[in-house]
C-alpha positions as CSV (number, residue, x, y, z in Angstrom):
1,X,-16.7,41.0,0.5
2,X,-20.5,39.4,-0.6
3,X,-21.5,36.0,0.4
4,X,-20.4,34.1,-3.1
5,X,-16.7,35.2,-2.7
6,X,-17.0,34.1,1.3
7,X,-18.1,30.8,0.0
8,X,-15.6,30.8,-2.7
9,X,-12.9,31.0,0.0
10,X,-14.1,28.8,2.0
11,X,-14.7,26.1,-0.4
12,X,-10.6,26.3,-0.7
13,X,-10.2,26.0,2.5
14,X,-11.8,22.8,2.4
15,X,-10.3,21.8,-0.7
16,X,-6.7,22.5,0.4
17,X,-7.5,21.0,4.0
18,X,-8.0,17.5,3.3
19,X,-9.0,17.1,6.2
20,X,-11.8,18.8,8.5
21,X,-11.6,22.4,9.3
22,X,-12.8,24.1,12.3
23,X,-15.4,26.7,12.6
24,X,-12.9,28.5,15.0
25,X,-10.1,28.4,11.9
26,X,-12.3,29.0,9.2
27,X,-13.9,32.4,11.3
28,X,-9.5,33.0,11.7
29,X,-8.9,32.8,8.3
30,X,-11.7,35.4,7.1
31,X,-11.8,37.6,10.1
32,X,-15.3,37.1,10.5
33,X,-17.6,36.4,13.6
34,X,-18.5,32.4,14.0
35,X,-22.1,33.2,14.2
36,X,-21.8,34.7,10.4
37,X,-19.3,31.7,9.1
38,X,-22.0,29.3,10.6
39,X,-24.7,30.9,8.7
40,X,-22.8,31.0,5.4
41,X,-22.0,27.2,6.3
42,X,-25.0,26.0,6.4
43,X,-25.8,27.8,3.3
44,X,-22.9,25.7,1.6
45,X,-23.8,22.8,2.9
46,X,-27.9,23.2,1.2
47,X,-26.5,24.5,-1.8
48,X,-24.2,21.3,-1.9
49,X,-26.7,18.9,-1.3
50,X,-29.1,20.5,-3.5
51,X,-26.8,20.2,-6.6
52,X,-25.4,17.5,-8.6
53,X,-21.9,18.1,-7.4
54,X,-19.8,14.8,-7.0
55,X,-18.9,16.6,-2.8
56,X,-20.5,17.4,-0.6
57,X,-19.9,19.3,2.8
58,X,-20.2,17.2,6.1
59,X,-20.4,19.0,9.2
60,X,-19.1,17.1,12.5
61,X,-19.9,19.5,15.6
62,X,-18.2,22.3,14.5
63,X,-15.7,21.1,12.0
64,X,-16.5,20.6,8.2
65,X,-15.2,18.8,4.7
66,X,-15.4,18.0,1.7
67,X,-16.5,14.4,1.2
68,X,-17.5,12.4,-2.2
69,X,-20.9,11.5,-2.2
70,X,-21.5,7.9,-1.3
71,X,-23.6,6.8,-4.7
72,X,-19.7,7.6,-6.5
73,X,-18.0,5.3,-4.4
74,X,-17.7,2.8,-6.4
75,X,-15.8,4.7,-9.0
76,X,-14.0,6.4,-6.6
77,X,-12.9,3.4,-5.1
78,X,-11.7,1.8,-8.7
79,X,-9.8,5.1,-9.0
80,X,-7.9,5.3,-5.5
81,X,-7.4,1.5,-6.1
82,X,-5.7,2.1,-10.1
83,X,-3.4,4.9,-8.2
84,X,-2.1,2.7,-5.7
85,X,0.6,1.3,-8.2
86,X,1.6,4.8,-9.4
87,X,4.9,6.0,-8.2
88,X,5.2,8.3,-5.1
89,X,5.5,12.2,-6.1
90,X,8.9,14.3,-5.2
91,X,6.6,15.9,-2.5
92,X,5.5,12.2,-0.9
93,X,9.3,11.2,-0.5
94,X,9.6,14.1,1.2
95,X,7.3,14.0,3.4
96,X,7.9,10.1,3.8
97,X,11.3,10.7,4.3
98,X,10.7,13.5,7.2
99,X,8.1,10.6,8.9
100,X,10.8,8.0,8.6
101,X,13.6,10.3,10.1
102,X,11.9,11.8,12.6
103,X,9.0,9.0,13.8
104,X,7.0,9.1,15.8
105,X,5.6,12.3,14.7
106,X,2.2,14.1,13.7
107,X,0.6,16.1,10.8
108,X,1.3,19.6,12.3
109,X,5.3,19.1,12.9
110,X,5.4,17.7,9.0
111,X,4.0,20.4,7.6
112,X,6.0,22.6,9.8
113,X,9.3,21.1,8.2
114,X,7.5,21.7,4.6
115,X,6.1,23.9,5.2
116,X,3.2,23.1,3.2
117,X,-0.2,21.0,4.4
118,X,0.1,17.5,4.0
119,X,-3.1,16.2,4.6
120,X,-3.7,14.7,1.2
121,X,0.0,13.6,1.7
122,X,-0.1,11.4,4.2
123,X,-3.2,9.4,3.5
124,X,-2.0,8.6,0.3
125,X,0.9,7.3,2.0
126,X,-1.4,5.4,4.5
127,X,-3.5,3.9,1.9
128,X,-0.5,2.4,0.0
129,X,0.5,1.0,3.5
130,X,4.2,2.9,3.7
131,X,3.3,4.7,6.9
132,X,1.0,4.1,9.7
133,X,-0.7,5.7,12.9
134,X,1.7,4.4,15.7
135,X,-0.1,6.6,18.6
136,X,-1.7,9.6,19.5
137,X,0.1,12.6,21.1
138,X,-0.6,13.3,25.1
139,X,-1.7,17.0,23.9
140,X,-5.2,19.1,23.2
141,X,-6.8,17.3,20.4
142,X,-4.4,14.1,21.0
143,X,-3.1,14.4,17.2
144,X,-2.2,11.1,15.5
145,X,1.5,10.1,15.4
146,X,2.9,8.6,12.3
147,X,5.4,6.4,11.8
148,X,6.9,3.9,8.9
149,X,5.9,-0.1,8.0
150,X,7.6,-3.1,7.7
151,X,6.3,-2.2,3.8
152,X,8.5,1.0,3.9
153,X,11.6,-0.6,5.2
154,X,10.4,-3.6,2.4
155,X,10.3,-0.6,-0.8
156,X,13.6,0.8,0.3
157,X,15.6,-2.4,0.8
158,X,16.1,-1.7,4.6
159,X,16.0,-4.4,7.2
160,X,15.5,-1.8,10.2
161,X,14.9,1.4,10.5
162,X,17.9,2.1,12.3
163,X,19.9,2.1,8.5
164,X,18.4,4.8,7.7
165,X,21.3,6.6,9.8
166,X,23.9,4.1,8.1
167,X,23.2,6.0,5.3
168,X,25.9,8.3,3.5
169,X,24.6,11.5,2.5
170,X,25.3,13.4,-1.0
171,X,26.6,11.2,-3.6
172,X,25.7,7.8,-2.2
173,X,22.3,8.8,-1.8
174,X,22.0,10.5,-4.7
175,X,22.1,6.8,-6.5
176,X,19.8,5.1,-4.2
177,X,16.4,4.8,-6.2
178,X,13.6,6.0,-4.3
179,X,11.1,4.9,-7.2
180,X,7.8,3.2,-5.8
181,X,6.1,1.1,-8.4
């Protein structure tokens, strides 16, 4: 495999992330030595800074991602703001749904259930204030734990969370509308 295609994969990686990615996970993922992922890294990360690109690559000690550049943030901001009011996506009341029955809980044990990342997920979710960071995991990396707002329980017509349970499944849930606007 040549560099480009490396760097092709990689840049996925990142994409599909959301979030940082280690150099540990990266060097996993393409069964290659660390030494030679750094290498190509910091390859990326001239090649990104020396283009016009809209991303860039940060690099925090050995984890990297993608990141907007700072001069776009202004639009980027306008953007993220005009989504806010959009309505969440089949695979956010899933996801908020799995946070809300099973809080506290983090990233890893959602996606487990998903079975699909939800990086990008969850901070939309956090941005339009329907979950939060409630604590952090006593574990290696202490990983956040999410849990649901007063907001959620406002959205779903719920005065605790405890209804949730109260719930009937199938047909009665089937007319409940889980439409965010």
């Amino acid at each position: 495999m040549d560099e480009i295609e490396i760097m092709s994969i990689i840049e996925s990686i990142l994409f599909v992330s959301g979030d940082y990615v280690s150099l540990d996970e990266i060097s996993e993922a393409l069964d290659m030595s660390k030494d030679k992922i750094s290498d190509i890294m910091a390859n990326m990360i001239k090649r990104f800074d020396n283009s016009s690109r809209g991303i860039k690559i940060v690099q925090i000690n050995d984890k990297y991602q993608f990141v907007t550049r700072p001069r776009h943030s202004d639009y980027v901001q306008m953007f993220v703001e005009s989504r806010r009011r959009d309505r969440l996506s089949q695979a956010a009341l899933e996801t908020l749904a799995i946070i809300a029955h099973r809080q506290p809980i983090t990233r890893m044990d959602i996606e487990d259930i998903r079975g699909v990342q939800c990086g990008g997920i969850i901070a939309n979710l956090l941005d339009k204030g329907f979950i939060e960071v409630v604590s952090r995991l006593d574990a290696p990396g202490r990983p956040m734990l999410y849990g649901t707002t007063d907001l959620f329980l406002e959205h779903f017509g719920l005065k605790t969370i405890e209804e949730l349970s109260l719930l009937k499944t199938d047909k009665d849930v089937e007319r409940t509308s889980y439409e965010i606007g």
